[in-house]
C-alpha positions, 0 to 999 in steps of 0.5 A: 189131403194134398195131392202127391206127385208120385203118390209115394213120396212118404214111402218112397225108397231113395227120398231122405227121410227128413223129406218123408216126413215134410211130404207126410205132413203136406199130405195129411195137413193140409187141403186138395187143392195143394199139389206137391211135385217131387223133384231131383237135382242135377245131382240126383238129390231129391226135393219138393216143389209145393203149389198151394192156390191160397199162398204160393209156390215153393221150392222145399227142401229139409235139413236135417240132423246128423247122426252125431247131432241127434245123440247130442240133442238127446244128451242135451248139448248145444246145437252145432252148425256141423250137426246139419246135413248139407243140401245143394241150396243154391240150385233150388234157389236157382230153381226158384227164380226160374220158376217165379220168372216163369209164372209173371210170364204166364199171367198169373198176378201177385203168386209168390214163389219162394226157396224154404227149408224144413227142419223136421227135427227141430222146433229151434234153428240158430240160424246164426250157425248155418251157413251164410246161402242158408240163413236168409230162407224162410224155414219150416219147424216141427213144430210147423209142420204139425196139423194145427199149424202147416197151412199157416206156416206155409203162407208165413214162409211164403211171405202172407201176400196172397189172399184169394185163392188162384182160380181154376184157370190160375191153378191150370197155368201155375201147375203148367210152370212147375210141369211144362210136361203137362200142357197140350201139344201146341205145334200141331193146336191149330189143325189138330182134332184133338183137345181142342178148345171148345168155344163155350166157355175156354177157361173151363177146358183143359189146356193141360192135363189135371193132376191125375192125368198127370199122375198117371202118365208120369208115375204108373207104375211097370208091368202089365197096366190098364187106363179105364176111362169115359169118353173124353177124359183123356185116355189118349192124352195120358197114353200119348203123355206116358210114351214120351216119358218113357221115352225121355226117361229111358232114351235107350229104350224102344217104344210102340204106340199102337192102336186100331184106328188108322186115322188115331194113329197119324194123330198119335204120331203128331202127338209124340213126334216119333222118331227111331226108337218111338214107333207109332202105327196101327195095329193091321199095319203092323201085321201087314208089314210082319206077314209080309203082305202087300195090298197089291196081293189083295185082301187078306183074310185077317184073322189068318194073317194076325196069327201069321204075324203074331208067329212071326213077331216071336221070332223077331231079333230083340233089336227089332222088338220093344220095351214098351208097348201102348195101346189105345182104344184097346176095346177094338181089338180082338184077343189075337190083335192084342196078343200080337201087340203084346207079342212086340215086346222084347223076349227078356220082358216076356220071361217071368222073373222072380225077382223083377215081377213086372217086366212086360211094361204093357198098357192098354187103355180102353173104354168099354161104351165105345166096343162098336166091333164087339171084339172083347179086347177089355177081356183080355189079359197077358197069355202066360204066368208070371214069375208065381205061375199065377195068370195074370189080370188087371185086378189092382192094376186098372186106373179109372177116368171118370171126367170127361172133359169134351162134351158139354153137359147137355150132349154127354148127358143125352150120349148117355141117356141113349146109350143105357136106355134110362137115367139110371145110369148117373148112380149106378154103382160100379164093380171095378173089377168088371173090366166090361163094367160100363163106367158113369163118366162124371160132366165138366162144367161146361155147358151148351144147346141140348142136342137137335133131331131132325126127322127127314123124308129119306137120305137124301133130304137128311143130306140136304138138311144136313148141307143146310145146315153146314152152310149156316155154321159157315156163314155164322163163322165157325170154321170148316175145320171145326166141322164134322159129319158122320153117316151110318149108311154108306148111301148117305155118303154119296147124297152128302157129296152130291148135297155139298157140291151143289151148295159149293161146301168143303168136302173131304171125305175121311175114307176117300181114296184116290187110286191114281196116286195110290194115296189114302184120305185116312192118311191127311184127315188128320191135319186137312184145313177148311174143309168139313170131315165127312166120315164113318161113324167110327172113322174118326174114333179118337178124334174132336170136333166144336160141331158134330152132325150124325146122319143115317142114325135109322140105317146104321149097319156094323159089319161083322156082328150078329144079327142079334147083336146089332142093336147094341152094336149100332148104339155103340157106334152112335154113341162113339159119334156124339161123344166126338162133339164138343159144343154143338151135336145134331142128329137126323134120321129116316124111316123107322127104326129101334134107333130112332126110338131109343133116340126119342127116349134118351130126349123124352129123358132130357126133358123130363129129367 
């Protein structure tokens, strides 16, 4: 079944019914790998743009019989040229020739791209009686558009040049030339931690998002949402792609992008490039700023200041409020945080309404692998009733991402293997409808070097190996920027300072703070340039790296979680920290600890498996 862009073209209220039946039959006749887009003239008159990897691209639109000319068909008279409903040609075959210019430019060779027409009702055109912009268009019949005979009607139409299949990476360009949308932000690709290339293999990482990312982003649907996902796979991207749609589709409407982590947050905002009516922050900035806390007044007590904020919010003009809200890493919230985000949209979006049911265009996305505060934000639903008094959930309006895209398969392969304590973890089946359900994530295809654990005395020779190795990846090439290290100790932290500085390495430290200028290392971390990240475990949530070195593993403590829930919550947090390595991981430790065994275990499971 081909792949439909939005999923309802078939049904799909305002597309002509000659152009339900066309995308029906591209849906059901022909294979996956052929994407289907839906698309409007300036006019507002829908139409199709087909991608089919074996034979081209087409622009597509159905002609189709007029109501008198289908009492005449049925009575048996002659075919009129006055009995077929008129479509703007001239604009799709404009469309056309941008779209094949587009592709020679993108370097994919020898793709045909063509204007077609489809006549759903009829097996015979007398192409001599349409209008003159029509009869040199290749045409679909009903007849074509049957099971036996689409897929080699479209390589007829599309002239039966091209033989072998695009490749992957064909596929990714040409999708990216009917959807420009889709491919990477490019501006910041250089210094930006995110959705990197990997060095193993480029052709093999996403530049653009895949055709469900894309799905979702474009065409999620209103209301309360929730984006599941595995490490890697793009929750972010979608959010981050979802917020700029809405944002270029509604350009009156007023959007916040919101999530936890302060240095997420300066990378979303180099993401959407916000402007008046697109807001991005994280979510204790936001209740400073509604509480009217100054840091100079020292620090707060949280809980107490999110419930102030959160009162406060509700009281806000409309004018100051959003129509859509965004989440990310919505497993670090807790309920009060997300109930103030939720709290930010416009009262009228609050109203239960029966005839609008999904107003609260509200979405979060979350991975529940990587709840390192034990907050249970993927427990959360909307307060309140909708529009039937029922409470509302995210049963049937959760979408998950299983793919990831990040890691190699060796470094997703041992993440996982550590975190669920065994292999099991690859077949164990899902209840979806669990929205604390740990989610297998699926492994791209790239591969690399199974992750390295070095046993080390005490911190400090950890941080001197860890300088060691550092200074090696910079002296076999690898660019500082691509460089990340993770500590699970605040003590590591000043062996690390003190191990690169004697060796002349990069430093910054991503929690660094200079209290002269009252300026914030979180605040640059993001775009810094030749230096090596140094940061929390969780400091740099969000974010990408080639090479990753975790130390400390032995001595991670999360704050703010009981002692009996302390072994989970380490594990969460380490895992979080491999999963931001997208070529090359390594792990030292010291002492003893619950951690260092289930590490040893998740490589024993490596080996063996």
């Amino acid at each position: 079944m081909a792949f439909l862009l939005p999923e309802n073209i078939p049904s799909r209220s305002g597309v002509p019914d000659r152009l339900r039946q066309v995308a029906r039959a591209l849906r059901d006749f022909t294979p996956d790998q052929v994407t289907v887009w839906l698309r409007e003239t300036m006019g507002g008159v829908p139409y199709l743009v087909v991608l089919d990897p074996r034979a081209g691209i087409m622009v597509l639109d159905a002609l189709s019989l007029s109501a008198a000319g289908r009492r005449r068909r049925k009575k048996g008279r002659v075919f009129d040229s006055f009995d077929v409903v008129s479509i703007p040609t001239d604009e799709l075959v404009a469309h056309a020739a941008e779209l094949h210019r587009n592709v020679d430019a993108s370097a994919v060779e020898n793709l045909p791209v063509h204007c077609v027409l489809a006549v759903p009702d009829l097996d015979e055109v007398p192409v001599e009686r349409l209008g003159a912009a029509d009869r040199s268009l290749p045409i679909l019949t009903r007849s074509d558009l049957s099971r036996d005979q689409l897929e080699g009607a479209l390589r007829r139409v599309l002239g039966g040049v091209r033989i072998q299949p695009l490749s992957e990476r064909e596929e990714k360009r040409a999708r990216a030339v009917v959807n420009p949308e889709i491919i990477l932000p490019q501006p910041q690709s250089e210094t930006l931690p995110l959705f990197q290339d990997p060095e193993t293999r480029p052709e093999d990482v996403i530049r653009v998002m895949d055709r469900h990312q894309e799905r979702v982003a474009e065409h999620l649907g209103d209301g309360y949402r929730v984006l599941r996902g595995v490490a890697g796979s793009g929750k972010t991207l979608v959010l981050a792609h979802r917020a700029r749609h809405l944002h270029r589709t509604f350009p009156k409407w007023r959007i916040l992008v919101v999530c936890y982590n302060r240095v997420l947050a300066n990378a979303l905002e180099a993401m959407v490039d916000p402007d008046e009516r697109l807001e991005v922050t994280n979510i204790d900035r936001l209740a400073y700023r509604l509480a009217g806390w100054s840091s100079r007044r020292g620090k707060p007590d949280f809980d107490s200041l999110v419930l102030e904020a959160e009162k406060k919010a509700r009281r806000l003009p409309d004018s100051e409020r959003f129509d859509a809200v965004l989440v990310d890493e919505a497993q670090d919230f807790d309920h009060p945080r997300l109930t103030l985000a939720y709290s930010m949209l416009k009262s009228d979006r609050l109203r239960p309404d029966p005839v609008q049911l999904d107003r609260d265009s509200f979405v979060m996305a979350y991975d529940v692998a990587q709840n390192v505060y034990r907050r249970g934000g993927a427990r959360w639903n909307p307060p309140g009733v909708d529009a039937q008094g029922r409470s509302r959930t995210a049963r049937g309006r959760s979408t998950v991402f299983r793919k990831n895209y990040r890691n190699t398969r060796e470094i997703l392969e041992f993440a996982m293997n550590f975190l669920a304590g065994s292999r099991e973890w690859s077949s164990a089946s899902v209840d979806l409808d669990d929205p604390a359900a740990l989610i297998p994530p699926e492994a791209a295809n790239r591969t690399g070097p199974r992750p390295r654990q070095q046993y080390c005395r005490d911190l400090r020779s950890e941080a001197e190996c860890i300088a060691s190795r550092v200074a090696e990846m910079l002296d076999q090439g690898v660019s500082a920027r691509d460089i990340a290290v993770l500590y699970g100790y605040s003590d590591l932290e000043r062996e690390l300072r003190r191990a690169f500085s004697s060796r002349g390495l990069p430093y910054f430290h991503v929690q660094g703070k200079d209290y002269a200028s009252h300026s914030d290392n979180r605040d640059q971390a993001v775009h810094v340039r030749n230096m090596v990240r140094v940061s929390t475990l969780t400091g740099i949530k969000g974010l990408e790296f080639s090479r990753v070195l975790v130390g400390g593993a032995n001595h991670i403590n999360v704050r703010d979680v009981d002692e009996g829930d302390q072994f989970s919550a380490a594990k969460s947090q380490l895992y979080a920290a491999m999963t931001r390595a997208m070529d090359e991981l390594e792990i030292t430790m010291s002492g003893d600890g619950p951690i260092g065994a289930a590490l040893r275990e998740a490589e024993r499971l490596q080996r063996v498996g």
